[in-house]
C-alpha positions as CSV (number, residue, x, y, z in Angstrom):
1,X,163.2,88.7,141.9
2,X,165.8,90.8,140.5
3,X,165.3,94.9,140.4
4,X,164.3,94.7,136.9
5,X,161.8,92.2,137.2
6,X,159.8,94.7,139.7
7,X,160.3,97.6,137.5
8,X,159.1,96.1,134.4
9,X,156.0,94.6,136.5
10,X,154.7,98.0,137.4
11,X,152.9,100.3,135.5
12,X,154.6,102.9,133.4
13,X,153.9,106.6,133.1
14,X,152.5,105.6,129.7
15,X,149.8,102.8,130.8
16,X,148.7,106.3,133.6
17,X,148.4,108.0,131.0
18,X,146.3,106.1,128.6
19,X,144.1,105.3,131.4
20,X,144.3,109.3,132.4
21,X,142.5,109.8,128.8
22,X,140.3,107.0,128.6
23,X,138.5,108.2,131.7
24,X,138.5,112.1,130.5
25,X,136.9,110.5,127.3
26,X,134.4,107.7,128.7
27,X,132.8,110.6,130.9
28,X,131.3,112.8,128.4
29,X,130.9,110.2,126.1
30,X,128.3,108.1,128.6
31,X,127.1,111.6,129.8
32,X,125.9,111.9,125.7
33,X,124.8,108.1,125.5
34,X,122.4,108.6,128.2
35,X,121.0,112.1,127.1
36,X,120.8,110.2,123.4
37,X,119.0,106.6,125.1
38,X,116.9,109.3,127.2
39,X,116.1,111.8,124.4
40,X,114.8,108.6,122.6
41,X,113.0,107.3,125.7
42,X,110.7,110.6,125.9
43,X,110.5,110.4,122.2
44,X,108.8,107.1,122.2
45,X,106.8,107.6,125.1
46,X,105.3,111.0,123.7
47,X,105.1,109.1,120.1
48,X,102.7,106.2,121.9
49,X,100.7,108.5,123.8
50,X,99.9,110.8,121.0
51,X,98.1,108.0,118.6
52,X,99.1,107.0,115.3
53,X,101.2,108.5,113.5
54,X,100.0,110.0,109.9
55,X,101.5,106.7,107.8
56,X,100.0,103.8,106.3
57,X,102.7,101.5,106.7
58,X,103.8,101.0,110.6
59,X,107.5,98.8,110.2
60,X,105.6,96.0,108.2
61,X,101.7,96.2,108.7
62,X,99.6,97.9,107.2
63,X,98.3,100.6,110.0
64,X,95.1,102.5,108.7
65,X,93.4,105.3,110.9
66,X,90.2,105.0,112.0
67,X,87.5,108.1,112.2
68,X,89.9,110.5,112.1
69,X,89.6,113.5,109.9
70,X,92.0,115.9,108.0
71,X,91.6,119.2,107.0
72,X,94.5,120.6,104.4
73,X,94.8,123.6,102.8
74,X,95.8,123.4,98.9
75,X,97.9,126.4,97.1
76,X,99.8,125.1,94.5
77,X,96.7,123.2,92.3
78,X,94.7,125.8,90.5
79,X,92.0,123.1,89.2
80,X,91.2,121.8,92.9
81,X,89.1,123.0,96.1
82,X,91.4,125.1,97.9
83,X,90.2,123.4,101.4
84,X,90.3,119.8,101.3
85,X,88.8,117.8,103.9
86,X,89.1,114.0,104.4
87,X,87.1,111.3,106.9
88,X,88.3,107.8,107.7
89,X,86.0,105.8,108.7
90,X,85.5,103.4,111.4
91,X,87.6,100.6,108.8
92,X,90.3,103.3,108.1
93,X,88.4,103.7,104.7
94,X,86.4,106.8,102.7
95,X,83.0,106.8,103.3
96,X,80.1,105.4,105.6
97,X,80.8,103.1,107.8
98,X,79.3,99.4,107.3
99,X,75.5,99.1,107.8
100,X,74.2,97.3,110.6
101,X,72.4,95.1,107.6
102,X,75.4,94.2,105.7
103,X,74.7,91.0,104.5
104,X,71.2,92.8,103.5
105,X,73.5,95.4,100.8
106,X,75.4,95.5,97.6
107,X,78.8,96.1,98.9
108,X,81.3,97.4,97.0
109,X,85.1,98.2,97.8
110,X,87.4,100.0,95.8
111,X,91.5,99.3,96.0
112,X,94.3,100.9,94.3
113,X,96.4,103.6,94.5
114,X,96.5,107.4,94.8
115,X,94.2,107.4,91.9
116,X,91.5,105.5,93.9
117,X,92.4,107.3,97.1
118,X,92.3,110.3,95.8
119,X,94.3,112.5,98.6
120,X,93.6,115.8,97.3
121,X,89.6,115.6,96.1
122,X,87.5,117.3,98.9
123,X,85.3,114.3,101.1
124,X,82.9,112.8,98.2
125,X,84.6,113.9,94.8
126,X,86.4,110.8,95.0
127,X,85.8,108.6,92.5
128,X,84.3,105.5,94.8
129,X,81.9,108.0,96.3
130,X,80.9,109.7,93.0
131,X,80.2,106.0,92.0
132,X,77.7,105.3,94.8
133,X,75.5,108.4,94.2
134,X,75.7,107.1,90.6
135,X,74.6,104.0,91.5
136,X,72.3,104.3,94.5
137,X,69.1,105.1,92.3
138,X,68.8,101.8,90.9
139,X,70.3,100.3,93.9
140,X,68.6,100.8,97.4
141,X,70.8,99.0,99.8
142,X,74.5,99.9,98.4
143,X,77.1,100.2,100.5
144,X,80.6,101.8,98.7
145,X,84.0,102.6,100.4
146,X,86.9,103.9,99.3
147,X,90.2,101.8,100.2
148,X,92.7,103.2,97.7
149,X,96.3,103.5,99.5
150,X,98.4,106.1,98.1
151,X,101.3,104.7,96.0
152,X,100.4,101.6,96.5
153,X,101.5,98.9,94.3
154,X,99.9,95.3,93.8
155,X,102.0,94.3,96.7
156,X,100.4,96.7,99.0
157,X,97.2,95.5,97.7
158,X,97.7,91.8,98.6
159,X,98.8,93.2,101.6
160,X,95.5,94.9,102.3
161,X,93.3,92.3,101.6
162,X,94.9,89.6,103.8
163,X,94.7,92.2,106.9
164,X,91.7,94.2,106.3
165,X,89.1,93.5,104.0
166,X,88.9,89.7,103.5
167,X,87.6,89.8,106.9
168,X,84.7,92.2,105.9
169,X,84.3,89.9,102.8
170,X,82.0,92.7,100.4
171,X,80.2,91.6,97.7
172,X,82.8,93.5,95.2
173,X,86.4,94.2,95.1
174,X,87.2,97.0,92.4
175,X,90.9,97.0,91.5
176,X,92.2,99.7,89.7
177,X,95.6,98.7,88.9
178,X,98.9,98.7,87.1
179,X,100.8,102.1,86.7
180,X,102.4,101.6,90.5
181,X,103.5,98.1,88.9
182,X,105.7,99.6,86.0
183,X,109.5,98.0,86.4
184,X,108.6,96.5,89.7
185,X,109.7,93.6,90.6
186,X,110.0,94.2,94.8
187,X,107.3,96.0,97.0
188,X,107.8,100.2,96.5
189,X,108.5,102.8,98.6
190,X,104.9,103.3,99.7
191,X,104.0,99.2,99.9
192,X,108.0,98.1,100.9
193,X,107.2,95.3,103.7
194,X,103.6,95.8,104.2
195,X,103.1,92.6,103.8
196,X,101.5,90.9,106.6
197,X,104.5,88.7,108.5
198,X,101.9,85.8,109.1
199,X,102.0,84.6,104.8
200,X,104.5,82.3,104.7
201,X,105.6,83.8,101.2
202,X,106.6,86.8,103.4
203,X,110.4,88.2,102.5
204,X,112.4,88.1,105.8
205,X,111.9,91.6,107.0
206,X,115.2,93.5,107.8
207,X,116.7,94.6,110.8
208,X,114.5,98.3,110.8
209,X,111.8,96.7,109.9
210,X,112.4,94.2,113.0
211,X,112.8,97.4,115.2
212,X,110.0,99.8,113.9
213,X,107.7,96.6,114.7
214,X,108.3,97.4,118.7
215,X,109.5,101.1,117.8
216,X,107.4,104.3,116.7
217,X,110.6,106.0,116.6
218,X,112.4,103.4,114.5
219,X,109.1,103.3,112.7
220,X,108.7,107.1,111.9
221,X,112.4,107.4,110.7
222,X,111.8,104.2,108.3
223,X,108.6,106.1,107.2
224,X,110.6,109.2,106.8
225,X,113.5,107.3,105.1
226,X,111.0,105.5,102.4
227,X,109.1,109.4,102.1
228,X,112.8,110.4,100.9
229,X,112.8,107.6,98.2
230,X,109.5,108.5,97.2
231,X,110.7,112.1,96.4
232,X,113.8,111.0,94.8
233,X,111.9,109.0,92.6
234,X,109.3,111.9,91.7
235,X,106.3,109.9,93.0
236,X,104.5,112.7,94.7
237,X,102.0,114.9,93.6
238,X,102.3,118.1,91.6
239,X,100.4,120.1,89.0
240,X,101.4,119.7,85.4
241,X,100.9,122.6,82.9
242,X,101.1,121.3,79.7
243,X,101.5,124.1,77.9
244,X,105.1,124.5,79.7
245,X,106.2,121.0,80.1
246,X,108.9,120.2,78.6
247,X,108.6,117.7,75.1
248,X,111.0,115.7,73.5
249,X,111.9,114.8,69.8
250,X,109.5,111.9,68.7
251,X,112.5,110.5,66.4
252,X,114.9,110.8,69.4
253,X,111.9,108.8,71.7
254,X,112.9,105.3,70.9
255,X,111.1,103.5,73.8
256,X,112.0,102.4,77.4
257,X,115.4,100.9,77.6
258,X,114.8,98.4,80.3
259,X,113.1,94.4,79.5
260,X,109.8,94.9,81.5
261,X,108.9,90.8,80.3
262,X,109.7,90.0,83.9
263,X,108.1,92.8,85.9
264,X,105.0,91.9,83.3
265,X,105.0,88.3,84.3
266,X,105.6,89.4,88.2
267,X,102.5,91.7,88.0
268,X,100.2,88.8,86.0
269,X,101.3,86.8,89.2
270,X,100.4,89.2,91.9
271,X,97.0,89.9,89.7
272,X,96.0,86.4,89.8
273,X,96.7,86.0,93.3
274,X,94.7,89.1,93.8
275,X,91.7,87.6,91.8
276,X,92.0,84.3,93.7
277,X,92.1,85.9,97.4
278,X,89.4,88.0,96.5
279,X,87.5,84.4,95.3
280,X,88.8,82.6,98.0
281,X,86.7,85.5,100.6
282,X,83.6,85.2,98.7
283,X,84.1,88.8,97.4
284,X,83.9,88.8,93.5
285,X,86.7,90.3,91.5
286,X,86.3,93.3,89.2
287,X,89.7,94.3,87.2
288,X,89.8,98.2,86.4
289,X,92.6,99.3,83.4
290,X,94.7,102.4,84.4
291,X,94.1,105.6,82.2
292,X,96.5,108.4,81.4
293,X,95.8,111.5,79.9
294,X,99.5,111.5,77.8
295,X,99.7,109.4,74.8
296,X,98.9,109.7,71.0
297,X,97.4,112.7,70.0
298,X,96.8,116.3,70.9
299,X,94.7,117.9,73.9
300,X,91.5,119.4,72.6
301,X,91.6,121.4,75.9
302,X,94.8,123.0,75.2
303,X,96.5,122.0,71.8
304,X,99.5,120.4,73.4
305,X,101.2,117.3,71.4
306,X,100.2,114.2,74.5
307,X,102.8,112.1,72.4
308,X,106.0,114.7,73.0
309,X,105.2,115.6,76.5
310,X,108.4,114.5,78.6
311,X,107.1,111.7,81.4
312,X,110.6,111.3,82.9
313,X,113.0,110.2,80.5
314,X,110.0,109.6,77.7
315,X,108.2,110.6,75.6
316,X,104.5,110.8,76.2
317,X,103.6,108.3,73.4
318,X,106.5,105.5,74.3
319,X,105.4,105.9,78.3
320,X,101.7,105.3,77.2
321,X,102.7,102.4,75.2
322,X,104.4,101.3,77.9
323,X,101.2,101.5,80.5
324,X,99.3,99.9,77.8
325,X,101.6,96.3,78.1
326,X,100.2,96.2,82.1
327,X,96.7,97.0,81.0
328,X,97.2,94.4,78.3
329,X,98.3,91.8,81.3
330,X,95.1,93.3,83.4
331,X,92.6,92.4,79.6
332,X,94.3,89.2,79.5
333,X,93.5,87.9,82.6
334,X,90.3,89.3,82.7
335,X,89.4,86.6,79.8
336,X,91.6,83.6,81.0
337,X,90.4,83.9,84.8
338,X,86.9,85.0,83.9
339,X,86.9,88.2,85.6
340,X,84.8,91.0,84.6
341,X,87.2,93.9,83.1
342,X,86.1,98.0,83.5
343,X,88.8,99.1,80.3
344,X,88.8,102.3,81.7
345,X,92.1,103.3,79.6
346,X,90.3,102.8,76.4
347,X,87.1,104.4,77.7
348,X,88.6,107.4,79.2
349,X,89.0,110.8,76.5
350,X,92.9,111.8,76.0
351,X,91.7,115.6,77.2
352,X,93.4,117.3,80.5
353,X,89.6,118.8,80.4
């Protein structure tokens, strides 16, 4: 072997040298990897040994809390109780838990959305328990919970009867429905992959929903992540004055933009397959039409135009025309299916009293 040969065959000063910074870098950098895989390692452990977490959704399941109270303080909406306390029952529900007599009561469960659950009413002003003290005078043994999960669509609701209530079977399923189904045709923020992964008409879940299955970190920053969404999307709660809100020109309102024909027949789908779960249980099906306080008309209460109050990009007359094609879908089927129909929307007065 010449003299060359051996030179060329040992390493250079540069090959030292990339190997002098590749060790200067690798340190630190696993020296931050491990502090990072720790960091999480302590998170999860604290996160499992401090109980649930405050979400309804845990990766893909539905999660509910069971007797566990929640007292919250409220300062930005002048028309509710200041102090508002809520109790989950033993089911993850409002209101008693299940009589040891069951089979012995009318029982009645409501499911919907935040207007069923009712997040910032005070424990009993929600509608499913002002409903039973209505009721109980005629009605000796009735039983009434409240199952309403905020934002909820009708995916969330499937979702909630194949894991929770078919198996307490009650005598009545009230669904009030429809204005969490407007221009959807996939699961929401609030309902995104809650349903259970046993149906076989289950979307494969993706890789974070994979993870926050076996994670409660991965599963509080998808919560976090779909909490985000929600906001972006103005899906919380606030209080509207509507003697500030902003109106819009009724010749300039010419109507929603987007063909809802598809999310319509999507939501007539998921109704009817509501109806015939429900059925399938034993429990019997009552449909409940969504009211809204905008529309045609003027407040009494206040004076203020309900059909030029801004609802996003509408006009309060178009968006309640627009609420009115789902409750038609909810009427329909209520005839073809022979379900019995609560037309709350029609029923209820167009006065912010």
């Amino acid at each position: 072997m010449s003299t060359q040969d051996v030179s060329e065959s040992r390493p250079g000063r540069p090959e030292r040298a990339v190997r002098h910074r590749f060790r200067r870098v690798a340190k630190p950098l696993l020296l931050v990897l491990l502090g990072l895989g720790s960091g999480l390692a302590l998170a999860e452990f604290i996160l499992r040994i401090a109980g649930p977490m405050p979400f309804a959704v845990d990766g893909d399941r539905i999660r509910l809390s069971v007797n566990a109270g929640s007292l919250g303080s409220n300062d930005t909406h002048s028309k509710l109780d200041r102090r508002i306390f809520i109790w989950e029952n033993s089911l993850g529900f409002r209101g008693a838990d299940p009589p040891r007599s069951f089979d012995r009561h009318l029982t009645i469960v409501a499911v919907g959305g935040s207007t069923t659950e009712c997040l910032l009413l005070d424990e009993g002003d929600d509608w499913p328990a002002r409903l039973r003290r209505r009721l109980a005078p005629a009605i000796g043994r009735l039983w009434v919970n409240n199952a309403g999960l905020d934002g909820h669509s009708t995916f969330g609701h499937q979702a909630l009867i194949d894991a929770h209530i078919a198996r307490l079977s009650p005598d009545i399923v009230l669904y009030l429905v429809g204005v969490n189904d407007i221009g959807r045709g996939e699961p929401n923020a609030f309902d995104e992959g809650s349903r259970p992964i046993a149906r076989s008409d289950a979307p494969t879940p993706g890789p974070w929903v994979r993870l926050a299955r076996h994670s409660r970190v991965a599963s509080l920053a998808l919560n976090a992540y779909r909490m985000v969404r929600a906001f972006r999307w103005s899906l919380g709660h606030g209080q509207v004055d509507l003697l500030s809100v902003e109106h819009v020109d009724k010749n300039a309102d010419n109507g929603p933009t987007m063909d809802h024909d598809p999310y319509l027949r999507g939501y007539q789908q998921r109704l009817a397959a509501l109806v015939a779960s429900s059925r399938e249980h034993g429990m019997q099906p009552v449909l409940v039409t969504q009211p809204l306080l905008y529309g045609a008309g003027v407040d009494p209460t206040t004076g203020a135009d309900l059909a030029t109050v801004r609802i996003r990009d509408l006009g309060g007359s178009t968006a309640w025309r627009l609420m009115e094609r789902y409750n038609d879908v909810t009427r329909r089927l209520g005839r073809v299916a022979d379900v019995p129909v609560i037309d709350l929307a029609a029923e209820m007065p167009k006065d912010s009293r």
